[in-house]
MIFI-394368 format. One record per residue (C-alpha): residue in three letters; y, z, x; residue number from 1. Coordinates in Angstrom, 3 decimals, decimal comma. Each point is the difference from the previous one (the first is absolute). Layout:
<rs>
     r         py         pz         px     k
   ALA          Y          Z          X   NUM
...
</rs>
This chain:
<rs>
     r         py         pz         px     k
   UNK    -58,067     51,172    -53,358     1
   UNK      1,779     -1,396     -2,843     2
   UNK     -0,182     -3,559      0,976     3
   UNK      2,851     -1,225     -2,498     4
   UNK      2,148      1,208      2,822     5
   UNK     -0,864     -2,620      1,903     6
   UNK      0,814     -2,775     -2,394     7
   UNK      2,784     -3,208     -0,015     8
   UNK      0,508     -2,958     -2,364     9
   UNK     -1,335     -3,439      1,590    10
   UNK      0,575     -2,965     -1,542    11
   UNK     -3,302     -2,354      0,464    12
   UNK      1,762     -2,751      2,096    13
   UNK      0,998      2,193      2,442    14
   UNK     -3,583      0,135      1,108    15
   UNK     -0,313     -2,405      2,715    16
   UNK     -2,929     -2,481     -0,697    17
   UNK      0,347     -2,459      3,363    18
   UNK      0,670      0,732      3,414    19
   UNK      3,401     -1,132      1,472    20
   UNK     -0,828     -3,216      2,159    21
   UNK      1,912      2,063      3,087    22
   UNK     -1,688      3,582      0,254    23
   UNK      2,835      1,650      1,726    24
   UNK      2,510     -1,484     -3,500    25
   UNK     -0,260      2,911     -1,724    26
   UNK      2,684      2,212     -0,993    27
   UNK      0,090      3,743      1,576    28
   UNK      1,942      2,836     -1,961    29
   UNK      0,679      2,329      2,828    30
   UNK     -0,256      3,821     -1,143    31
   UNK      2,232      2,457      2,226    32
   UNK     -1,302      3,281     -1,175    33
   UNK      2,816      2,146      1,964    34
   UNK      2,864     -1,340     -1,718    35
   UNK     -2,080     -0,861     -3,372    36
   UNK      1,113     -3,665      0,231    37
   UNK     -1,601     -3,415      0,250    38
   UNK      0,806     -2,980      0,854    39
   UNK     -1,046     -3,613     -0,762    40
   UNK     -1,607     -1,894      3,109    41
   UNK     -2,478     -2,661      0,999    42
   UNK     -3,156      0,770      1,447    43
   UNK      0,864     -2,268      3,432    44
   UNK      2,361      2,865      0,504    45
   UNK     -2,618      2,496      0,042    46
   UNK     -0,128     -0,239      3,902    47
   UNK      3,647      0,827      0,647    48
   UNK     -1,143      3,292     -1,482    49
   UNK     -2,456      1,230      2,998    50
   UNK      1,135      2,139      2,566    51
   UNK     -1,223     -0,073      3,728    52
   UNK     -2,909      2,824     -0,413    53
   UNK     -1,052     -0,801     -3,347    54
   UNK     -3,557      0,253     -1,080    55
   UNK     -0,781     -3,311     -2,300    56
   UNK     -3,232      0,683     -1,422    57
   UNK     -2,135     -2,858     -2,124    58
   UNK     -2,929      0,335     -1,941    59
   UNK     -2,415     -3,012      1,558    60
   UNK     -2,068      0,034     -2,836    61
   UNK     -1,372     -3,714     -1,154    62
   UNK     -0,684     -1,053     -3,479    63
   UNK     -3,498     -1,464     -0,823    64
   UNK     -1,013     -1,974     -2,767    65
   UNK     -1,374      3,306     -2,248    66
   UNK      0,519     -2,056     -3,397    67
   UNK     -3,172     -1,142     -1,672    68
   UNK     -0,414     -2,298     -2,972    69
   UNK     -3,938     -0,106     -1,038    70
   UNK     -2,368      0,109     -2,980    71
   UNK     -2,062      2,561     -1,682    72
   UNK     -1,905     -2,708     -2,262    73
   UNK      2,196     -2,255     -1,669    74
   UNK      2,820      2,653      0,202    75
   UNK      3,040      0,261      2,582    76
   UNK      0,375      3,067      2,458    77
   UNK      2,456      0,540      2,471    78
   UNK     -0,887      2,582      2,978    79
   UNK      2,930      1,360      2,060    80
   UNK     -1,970      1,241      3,205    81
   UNK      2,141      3,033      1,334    82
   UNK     -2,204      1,199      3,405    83
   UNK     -3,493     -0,392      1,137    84
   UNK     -1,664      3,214     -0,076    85
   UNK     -2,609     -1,046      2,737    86
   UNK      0,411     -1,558      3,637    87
   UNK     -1,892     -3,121     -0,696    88
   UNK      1,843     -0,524     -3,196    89
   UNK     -1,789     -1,136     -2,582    90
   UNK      0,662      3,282     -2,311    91
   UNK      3,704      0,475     -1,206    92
   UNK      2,029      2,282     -2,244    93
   UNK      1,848     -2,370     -2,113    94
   UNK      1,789     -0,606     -3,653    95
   UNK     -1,940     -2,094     -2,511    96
   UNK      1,614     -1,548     -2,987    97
   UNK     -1,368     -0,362     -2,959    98
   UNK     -0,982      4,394      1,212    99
   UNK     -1,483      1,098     -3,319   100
   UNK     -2,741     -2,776     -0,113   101
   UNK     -0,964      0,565      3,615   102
   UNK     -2,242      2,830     -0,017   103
   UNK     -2,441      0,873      3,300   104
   UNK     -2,608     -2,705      0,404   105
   UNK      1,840     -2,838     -1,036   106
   UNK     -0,064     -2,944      1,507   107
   UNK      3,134     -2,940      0,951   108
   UNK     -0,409     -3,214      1,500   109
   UNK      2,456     -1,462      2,683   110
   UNK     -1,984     -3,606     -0,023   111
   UNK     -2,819      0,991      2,318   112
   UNK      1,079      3,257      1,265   113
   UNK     -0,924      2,959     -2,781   114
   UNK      1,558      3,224      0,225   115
   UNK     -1,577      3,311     -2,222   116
   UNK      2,036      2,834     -1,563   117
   UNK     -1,689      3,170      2,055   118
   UNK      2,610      3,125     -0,971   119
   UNK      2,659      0,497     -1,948   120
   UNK      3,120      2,302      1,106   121
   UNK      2,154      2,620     -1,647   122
   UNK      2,955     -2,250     -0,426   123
   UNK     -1,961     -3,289     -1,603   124
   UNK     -1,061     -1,515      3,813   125
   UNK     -3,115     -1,399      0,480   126
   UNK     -2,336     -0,038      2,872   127
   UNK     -1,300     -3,602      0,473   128
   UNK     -2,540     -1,356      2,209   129
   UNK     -0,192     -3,580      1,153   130
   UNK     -3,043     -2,191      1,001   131
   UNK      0,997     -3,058      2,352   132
   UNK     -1,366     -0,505      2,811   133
   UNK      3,118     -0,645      2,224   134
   UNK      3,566      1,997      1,497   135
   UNK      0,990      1,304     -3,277   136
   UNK      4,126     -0,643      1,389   137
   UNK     -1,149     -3,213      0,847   138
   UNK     -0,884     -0,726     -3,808   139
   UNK      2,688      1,530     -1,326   140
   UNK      2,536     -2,324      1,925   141
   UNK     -1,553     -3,047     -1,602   142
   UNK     -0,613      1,839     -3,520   143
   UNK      2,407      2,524     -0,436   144
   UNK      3,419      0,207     -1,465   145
   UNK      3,111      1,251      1,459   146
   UNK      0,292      3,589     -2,196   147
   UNK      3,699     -0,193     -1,046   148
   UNK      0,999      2,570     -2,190   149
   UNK     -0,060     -0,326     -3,645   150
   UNK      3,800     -0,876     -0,441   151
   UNK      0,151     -3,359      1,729   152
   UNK     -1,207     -1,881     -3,063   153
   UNK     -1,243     -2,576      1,697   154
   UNK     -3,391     -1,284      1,489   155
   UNK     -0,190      0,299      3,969   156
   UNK      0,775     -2,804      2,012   157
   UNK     -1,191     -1,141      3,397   158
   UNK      3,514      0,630      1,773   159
   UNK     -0,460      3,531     -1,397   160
   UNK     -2,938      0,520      2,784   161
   UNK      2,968      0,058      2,521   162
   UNK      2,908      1,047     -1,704   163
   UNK     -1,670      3,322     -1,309   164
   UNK     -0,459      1,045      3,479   165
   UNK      2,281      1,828      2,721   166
   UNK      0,501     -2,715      2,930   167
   UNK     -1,402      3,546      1,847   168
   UNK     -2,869      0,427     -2,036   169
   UNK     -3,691      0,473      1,896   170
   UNK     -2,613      2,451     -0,941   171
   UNK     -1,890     -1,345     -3,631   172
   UNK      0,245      2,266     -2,275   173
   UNK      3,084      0,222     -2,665   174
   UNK     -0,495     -1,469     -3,543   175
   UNK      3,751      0,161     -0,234   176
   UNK      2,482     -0,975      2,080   177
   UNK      2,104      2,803      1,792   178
   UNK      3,110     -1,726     -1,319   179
   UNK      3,198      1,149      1,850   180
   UNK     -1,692     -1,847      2,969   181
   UNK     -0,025     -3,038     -1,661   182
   UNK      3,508     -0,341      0,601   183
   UNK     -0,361     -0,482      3,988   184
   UNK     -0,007     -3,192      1,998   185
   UNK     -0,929      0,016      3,721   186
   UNK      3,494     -0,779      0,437   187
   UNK      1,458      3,205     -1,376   188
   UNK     -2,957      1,516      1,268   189
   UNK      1,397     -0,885      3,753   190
   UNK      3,742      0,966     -1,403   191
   UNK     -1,411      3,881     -0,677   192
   UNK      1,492      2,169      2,698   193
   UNK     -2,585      2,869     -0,411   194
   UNK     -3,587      0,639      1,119   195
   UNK     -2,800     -1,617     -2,296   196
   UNK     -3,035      2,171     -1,002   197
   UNK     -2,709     -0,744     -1,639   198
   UNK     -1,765      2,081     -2,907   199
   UNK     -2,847     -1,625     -2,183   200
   UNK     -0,085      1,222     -4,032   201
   UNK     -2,243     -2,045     -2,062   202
   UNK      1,151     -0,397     -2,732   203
   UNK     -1,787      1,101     -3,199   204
   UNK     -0,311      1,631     -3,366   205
   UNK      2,359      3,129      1,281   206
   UNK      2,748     -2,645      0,307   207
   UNK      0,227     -1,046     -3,643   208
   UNK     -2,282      2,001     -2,216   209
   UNK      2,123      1,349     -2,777   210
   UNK      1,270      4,477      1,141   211
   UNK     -2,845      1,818     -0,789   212
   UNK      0,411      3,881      0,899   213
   UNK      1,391      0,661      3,493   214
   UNK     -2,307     -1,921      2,356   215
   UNK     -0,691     -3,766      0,147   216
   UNK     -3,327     -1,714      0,774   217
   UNK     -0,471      0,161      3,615   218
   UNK      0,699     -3,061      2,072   219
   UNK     -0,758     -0,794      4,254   220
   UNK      2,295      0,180      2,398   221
   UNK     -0,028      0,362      3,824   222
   UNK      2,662     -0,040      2,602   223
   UNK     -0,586     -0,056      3,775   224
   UNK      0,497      1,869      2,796   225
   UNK      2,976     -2,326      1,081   226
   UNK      1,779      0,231     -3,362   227
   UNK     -0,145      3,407     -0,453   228
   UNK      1,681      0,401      3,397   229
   UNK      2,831     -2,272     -1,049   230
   UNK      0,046      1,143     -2,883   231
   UNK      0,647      3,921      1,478   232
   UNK      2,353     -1,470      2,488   233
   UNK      2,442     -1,860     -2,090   234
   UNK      3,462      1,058     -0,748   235
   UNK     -0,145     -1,236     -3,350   236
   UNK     -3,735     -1,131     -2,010   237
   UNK      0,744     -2,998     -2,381   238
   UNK     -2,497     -0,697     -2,238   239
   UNK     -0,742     -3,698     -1,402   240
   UNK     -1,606      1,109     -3,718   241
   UNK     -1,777      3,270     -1,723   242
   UNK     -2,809     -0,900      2,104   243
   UNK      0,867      0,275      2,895   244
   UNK      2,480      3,395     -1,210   245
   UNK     -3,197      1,450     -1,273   246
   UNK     -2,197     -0,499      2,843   247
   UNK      2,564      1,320      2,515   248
   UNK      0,576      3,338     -2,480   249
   UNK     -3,723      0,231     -0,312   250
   UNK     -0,697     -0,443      3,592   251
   UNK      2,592      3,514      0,772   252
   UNK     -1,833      1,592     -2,998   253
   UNK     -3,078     -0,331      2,156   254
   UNK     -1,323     -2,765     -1,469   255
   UNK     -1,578     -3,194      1,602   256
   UNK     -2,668     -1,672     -1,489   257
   UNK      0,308      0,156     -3,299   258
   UNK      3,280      0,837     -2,657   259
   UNK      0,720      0,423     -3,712   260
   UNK      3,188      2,043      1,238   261
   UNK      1,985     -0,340     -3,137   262
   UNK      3,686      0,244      1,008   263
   UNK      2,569      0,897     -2,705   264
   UNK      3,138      2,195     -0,811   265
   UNK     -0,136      2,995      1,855   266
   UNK     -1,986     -1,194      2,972   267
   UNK      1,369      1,101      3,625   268
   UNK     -0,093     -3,367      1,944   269
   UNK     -1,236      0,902      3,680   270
   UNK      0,847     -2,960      2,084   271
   UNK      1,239     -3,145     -2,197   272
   UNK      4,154     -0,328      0,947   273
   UNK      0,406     -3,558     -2,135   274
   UNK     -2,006     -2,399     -1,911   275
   UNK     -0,241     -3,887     -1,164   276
   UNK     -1,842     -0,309     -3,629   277
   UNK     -0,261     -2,476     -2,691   278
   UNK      1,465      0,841     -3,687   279
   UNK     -2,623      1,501     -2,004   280
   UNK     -1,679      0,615     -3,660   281
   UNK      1,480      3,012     -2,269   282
   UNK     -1,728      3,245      0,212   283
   UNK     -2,508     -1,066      3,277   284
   UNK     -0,684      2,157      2,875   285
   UNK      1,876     -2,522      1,917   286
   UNK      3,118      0,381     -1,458   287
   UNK     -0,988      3,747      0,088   288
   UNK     -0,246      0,003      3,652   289
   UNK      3,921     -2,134      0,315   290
   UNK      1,549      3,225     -2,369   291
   UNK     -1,543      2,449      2,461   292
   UNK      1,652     -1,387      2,586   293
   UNK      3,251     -1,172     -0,899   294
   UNK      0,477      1,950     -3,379   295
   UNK     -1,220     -0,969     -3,265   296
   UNK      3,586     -0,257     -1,989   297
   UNK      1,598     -1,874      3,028   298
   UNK     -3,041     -2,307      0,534   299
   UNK      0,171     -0,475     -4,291   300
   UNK      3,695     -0,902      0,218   301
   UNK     -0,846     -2,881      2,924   302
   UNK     -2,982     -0,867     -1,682   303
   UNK      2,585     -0,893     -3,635   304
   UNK      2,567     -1,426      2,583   305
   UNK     -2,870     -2,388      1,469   306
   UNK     -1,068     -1,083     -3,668   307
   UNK      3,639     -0,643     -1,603   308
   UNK      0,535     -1,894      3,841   309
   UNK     -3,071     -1,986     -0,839   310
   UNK     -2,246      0,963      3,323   311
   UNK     -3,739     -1,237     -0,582   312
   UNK     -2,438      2,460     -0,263   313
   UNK     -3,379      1,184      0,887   314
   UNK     -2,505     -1,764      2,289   315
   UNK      1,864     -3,923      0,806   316
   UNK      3,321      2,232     -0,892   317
   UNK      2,860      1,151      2,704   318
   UNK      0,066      3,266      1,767   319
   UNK      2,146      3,326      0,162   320
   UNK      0,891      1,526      3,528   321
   UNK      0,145      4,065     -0,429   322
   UNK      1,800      1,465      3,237   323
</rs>
């Protein structure tokens, strides 16, 4: 895959840093795929584009506090806990920065809690291991960090504990937020005209790692027995993020449980009719995923059209409607 395809110029202050104060503010460039046209919107309109029989389906994924800032000596390391690879959670895959001096047996300190390097994976993860003698979650609401990505140049805040979270979010478990949902109030929540199902993707390292090969790193997802019957039933399946497009594709490929389905050009879509999604980076899987469905020159073209019309991108950044 020749990822230069998947390429666009993006000036640096396009990149939102803040949150709008009003969540449902944003801007929404509406994609008609049939007639190749868009159109420019606001997301509060995004209701008056649900049909009786529509499937809404939202990721209910909930950010936790999966930044770390501890010491290894006198020296400063930062561990990005991705998933706890055992039930009682005190083992987790994660990213550690600075990765080269971090070798297996090495030790950080989180003021009394210590956590031990115990494998190291093929992509530069690390297997850590805490010691504390509490409900690890429980800890990492008072001592971790919300993990925004790497483009908001800017500390976290405590107002970021709420706003980089779906007003739908429940099951723990994301260390990023499944952004097109952040655009939702429970007042345009009540305006939807469509059934609401639930799917839960956590969020991980599949989401953002850089396109390696043609599979991503697997993430969990589950949907229940009630969703997937709305889901079947629906005249139409509308899709709030690549999460929640991913896990409903996955689910028809036979999957439940477990994904790194890695959707691109070329890839036969089974049951997703529409989608709601954020702006994102050059040459991701994400963006990957919006050119399968919609067509990679005409999504290109909106994508210019949204940066010479000054949209905000990425994460805090308005949305794009593909019918």
């Amino acid at each position: 895959m020749d990822l230069s395809l998947f390429d666009y110029p993006l000036p640096e202050d396009r990149i939102a840093q803040e949150p709008l104060v009003d969540r449902a503010g944003s801007r929404m460039l509406v994609l008609h795929r049939k007639e190749q046209r868009w159109e420019d919107r606001l997301f509060r309109d995004f209701p008056q584009f649900l049909q009786p029989g529509d499937c809404l389906v939202l990721n209910d994924s909930r950010v936790f506090p999966s930044r770390l800032l501890g010491k290894r000596g006198t020296s400063d390391v930062e561990v990005f806990l991705l998933r706890p690879v055992t039930r009682t959670g005190e083992t987790w895959e994660a990213l550690v920065r600075p990765g080269r001096k971090m070798a297996v047996g090495e030790r950080i300190q989180f003021g009394d809690v210590t956590a031990e390097i115990v494998d190291r994976g093929p992509f530069g993860e690390r297997t850590v291991r805490f010691t504390l003698d509490r409900d690890m979650y429980e800890w990492l609401n008072e001592s971790g960090h919300v993990p925004l990505p790497p483009y908001i140049k800017r500390a976290d805040r405590q107002e970021d504990r709420q706003r980089y979270q779906t007003v739908f979010a429940r099951e723990t478990g994301s260390v990023a937020a499944p952004t097109a949902g952040l655009h939702f109030t429970p007042e345009i929540l009540a305006q939807c005209r469509a059934d609401v199902a639930y799917v839960t993707l956590h969020v991980g390292l599949g989401t953002f790692q850089p396109v390696r090969g043609e599979t991503l790193h697997s993430e969990r997802f589950f949907i229940s027995d009630d969703s997937v019957a709305k889901i079947r039933t629906a005249s139409r399946v509308v899709c709030v993020g690549t999460t929640a497009v991913r896990s409903v594709e996955s689910f028809y490929l036979g999957r439940n449980g477990e994904t790194d389905l890695f959707i691109q050009p070329g890839f036969h879509f089974q049951r997703v009719d529409a989608m709601l999604t954020n702006f994102h980076l050059p040459q991701s899987s994400l963006l990957m995923l919006v050119c399968a469905f919609a067509g990679r020159e005409f999504v290109l073209e909106a994508y210019r059209h949204a940066v010479a019309a000054q949209y905000r991108f990425f994460s805090y950044g308005d949305c794009m409607l593909l019918l």
